[in-house]
C-alpha positions as CSV (number, residue, x, y, z in Angstrom):
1,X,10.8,-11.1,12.0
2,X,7.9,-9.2,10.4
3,X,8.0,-5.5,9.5
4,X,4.7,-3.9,11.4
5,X,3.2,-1.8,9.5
6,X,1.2,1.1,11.1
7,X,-1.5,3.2,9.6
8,X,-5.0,4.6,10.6
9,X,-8.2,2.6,8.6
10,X,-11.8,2.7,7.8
11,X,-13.3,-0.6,8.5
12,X,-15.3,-1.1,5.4
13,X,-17.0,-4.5,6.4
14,X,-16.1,-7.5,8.4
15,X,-17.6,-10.9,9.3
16,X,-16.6,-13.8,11.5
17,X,-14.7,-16.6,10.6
18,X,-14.3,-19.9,12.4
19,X,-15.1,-19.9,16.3
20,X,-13.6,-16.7,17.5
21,X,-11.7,-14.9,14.4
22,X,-12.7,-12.0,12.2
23,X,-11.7,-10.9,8.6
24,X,-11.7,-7.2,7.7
25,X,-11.5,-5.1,4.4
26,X,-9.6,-1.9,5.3
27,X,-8.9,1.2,3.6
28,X,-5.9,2.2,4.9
29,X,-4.2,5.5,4.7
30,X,-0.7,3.9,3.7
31,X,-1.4,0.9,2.2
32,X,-4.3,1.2,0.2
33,X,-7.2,-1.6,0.5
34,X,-7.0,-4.4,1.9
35,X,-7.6,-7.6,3.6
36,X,-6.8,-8.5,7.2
37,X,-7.6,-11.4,9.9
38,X,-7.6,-10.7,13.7
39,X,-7.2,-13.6,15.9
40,X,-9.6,-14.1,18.5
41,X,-11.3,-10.8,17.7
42,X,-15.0,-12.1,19.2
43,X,-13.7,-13.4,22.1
44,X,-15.1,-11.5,24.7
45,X,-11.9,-10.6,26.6
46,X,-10.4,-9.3,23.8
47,X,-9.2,-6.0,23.3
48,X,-10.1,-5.5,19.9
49,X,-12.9,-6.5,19.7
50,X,-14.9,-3.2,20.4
51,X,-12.7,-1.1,18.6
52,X,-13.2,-3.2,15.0
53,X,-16.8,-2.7,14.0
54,X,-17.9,-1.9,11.0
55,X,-17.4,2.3,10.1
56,X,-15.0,2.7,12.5
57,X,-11.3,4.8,12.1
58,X,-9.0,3.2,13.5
59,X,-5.0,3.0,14.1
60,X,-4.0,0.1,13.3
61,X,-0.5,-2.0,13.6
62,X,-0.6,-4.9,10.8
63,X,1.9,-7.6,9.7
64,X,2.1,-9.3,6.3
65,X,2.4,-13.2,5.9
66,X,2.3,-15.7,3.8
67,X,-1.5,-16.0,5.0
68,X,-1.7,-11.9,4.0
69,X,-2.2,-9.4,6.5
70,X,-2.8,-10.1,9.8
71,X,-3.5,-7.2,12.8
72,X,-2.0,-7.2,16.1
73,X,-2.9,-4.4,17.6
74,X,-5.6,-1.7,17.0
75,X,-7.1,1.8,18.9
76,X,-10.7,3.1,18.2
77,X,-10.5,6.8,16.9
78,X,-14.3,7.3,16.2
79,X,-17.8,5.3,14.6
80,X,-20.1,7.5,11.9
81,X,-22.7,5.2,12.2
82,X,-22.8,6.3,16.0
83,X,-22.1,10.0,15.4
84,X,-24.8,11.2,12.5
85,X,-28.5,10.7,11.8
86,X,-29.7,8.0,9.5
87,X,-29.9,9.7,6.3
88,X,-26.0,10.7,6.0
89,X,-25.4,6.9,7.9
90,X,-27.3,5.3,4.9
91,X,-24.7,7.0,2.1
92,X,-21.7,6.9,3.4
93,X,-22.6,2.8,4.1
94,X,-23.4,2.9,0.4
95,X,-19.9,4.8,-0.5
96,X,-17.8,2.4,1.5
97,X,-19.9,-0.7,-0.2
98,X,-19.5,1.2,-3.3
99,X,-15.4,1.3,-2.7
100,X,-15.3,-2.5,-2.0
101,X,-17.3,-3.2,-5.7
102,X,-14.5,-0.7,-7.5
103,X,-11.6,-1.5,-6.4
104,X,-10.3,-5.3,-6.9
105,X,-7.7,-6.4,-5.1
106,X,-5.4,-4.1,-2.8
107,X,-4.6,-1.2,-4.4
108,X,-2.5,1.7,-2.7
109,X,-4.2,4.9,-3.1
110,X,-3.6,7.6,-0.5
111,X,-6.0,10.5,-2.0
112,X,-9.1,7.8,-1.8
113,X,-8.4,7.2,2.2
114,X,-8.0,11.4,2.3
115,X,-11.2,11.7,0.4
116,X,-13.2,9.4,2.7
117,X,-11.7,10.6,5.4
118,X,-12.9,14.2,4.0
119,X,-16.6,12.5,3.6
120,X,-16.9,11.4,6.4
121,X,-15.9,14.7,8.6
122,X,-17.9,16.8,6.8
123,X,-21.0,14.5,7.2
124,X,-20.8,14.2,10.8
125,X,-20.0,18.1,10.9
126,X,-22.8,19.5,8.3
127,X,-25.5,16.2,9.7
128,X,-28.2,18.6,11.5
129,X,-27.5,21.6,9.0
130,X,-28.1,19.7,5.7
131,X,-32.0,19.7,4.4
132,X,-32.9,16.8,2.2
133,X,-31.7,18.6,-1.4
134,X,-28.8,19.0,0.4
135,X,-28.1,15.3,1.3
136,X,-28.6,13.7,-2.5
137,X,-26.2,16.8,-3.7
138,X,-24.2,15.6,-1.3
139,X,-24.6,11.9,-1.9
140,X,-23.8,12.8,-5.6
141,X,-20.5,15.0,-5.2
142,X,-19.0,12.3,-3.1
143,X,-19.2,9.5,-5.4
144,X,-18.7,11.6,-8.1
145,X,-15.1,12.4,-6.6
146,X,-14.7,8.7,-5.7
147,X,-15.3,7.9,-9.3
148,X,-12.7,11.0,-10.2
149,X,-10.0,9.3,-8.0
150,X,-10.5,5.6,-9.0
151,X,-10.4,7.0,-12.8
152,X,-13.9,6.1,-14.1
153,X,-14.5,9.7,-14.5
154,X,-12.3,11.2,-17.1
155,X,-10.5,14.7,-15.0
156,X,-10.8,17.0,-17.9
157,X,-14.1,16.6,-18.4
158,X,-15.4,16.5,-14.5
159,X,-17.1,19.5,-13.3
160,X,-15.3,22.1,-11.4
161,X,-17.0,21.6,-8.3
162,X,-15.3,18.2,-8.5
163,X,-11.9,19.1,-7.9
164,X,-12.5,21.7,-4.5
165,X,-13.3,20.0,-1.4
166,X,-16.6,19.2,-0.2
167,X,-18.1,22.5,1.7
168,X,-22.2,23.8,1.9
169,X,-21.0,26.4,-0.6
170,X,-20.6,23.5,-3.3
171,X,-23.5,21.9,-2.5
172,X,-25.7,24.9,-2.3
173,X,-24.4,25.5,-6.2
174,X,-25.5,22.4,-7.0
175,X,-29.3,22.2,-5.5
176,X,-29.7,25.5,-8.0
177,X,-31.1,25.6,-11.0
178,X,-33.9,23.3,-10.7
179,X,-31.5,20.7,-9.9
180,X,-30.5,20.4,-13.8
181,X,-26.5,20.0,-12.7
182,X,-27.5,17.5,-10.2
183,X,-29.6,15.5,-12.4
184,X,-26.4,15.5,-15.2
185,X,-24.3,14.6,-12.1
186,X,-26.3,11.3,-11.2
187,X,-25.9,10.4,-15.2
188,X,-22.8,10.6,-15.3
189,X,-22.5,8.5,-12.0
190,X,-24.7,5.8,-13.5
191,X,-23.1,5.5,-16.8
192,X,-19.8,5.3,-15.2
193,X,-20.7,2.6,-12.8
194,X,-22.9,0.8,-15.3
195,X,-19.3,0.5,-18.0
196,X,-17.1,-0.6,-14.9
197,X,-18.9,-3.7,-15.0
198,X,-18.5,-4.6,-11.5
């Protein structure tokens, strides 16, 4: 008998398989990232089938076999894409394509799914109070603390604003001064991405 694991999950990107079936990449809160199959999934009777879209939370009740992880069952908890305007919707697609390109393989990281999960609120809180400097400080303080987490960015050398959570105050701090911080930021982004080699 299998052990069912259950744990909420941003759907990072799926795509169809065979007639019916659907693969996922997850990033779970308990079990890090990872790979999972639903059966039937585009059927359209099934149950799941609304519920597993792209962007969505969801909790989720997976097994593991010799195939990997399959899910059984699944509820919708909310979809960004549906919630916020199309600037925020545009960077937070980019963060979860950017989390699929860094991190190979399943890898069990709870503070990544509490960052995202931190992301993603305060975008669909903050999306009609953020002006356009706003946004790309935004853009740039997420990855940056993605990059913090996944250890491309070396701690004792990231900016304080790093480690405090995401709030306007932060981001206000960092449109100021001509946008110098910001610029240093984006840097620091693109050399780090640029030595992963992924």
């Amino acid at each position: 008998m299998h052990h069912i694991y259950k744990t909420k999950a941003f759907v990072l990107k799926s795509w169809p398989v065979k007639e019916a079936n659907k693969n996922l990449v997850l990033l779970t809160e308990d079990l890090g990232v990872l790979h999972a199959s639903v059966q039937g999934a585009r059927k359209i009777e099934s149950k799941m089938r609304q519920s597993i879209q792209d962007y969505s939370l969801i909790q989720v009740a997976l097994i593991s076999g010799r195939a990997g992880w399959k899910m059984i069952n699944v509820s919708f908890i909310s979809n960004f894409y549906t919630d916020i305007g199309s600037d925020l919707s545009s960077i937070l697609i980019q963060i979860f394509s950017l989390i699929q390109r860094l991190v190979a393989g399943e890898m069990e990281d709870r503070n990544l799914f509490i960052l995202i999960h931190e992301i993603v609120n305060f975008a669909v809180k903050n999306s009609n109070k953020l002006t356009s400097e706003d946004v790309k400080s935004f853009e740039a303080i997420s990855i940056s603390k993605i990059l913090l987490i996944l250890g491309y960015f070396e701690e004792e050398k990231a900016p304080h604003y790093l480690q405090n959570k995401i709030s306007t105050g932060i981001i206000k701090d960092l449109n100021s001064s001509k946008n110098i911080s910001r610029k240093k930021l984006i840097i620091e982004i693109n050399k780090s991405i640029s030595e992963s080699a992924l």
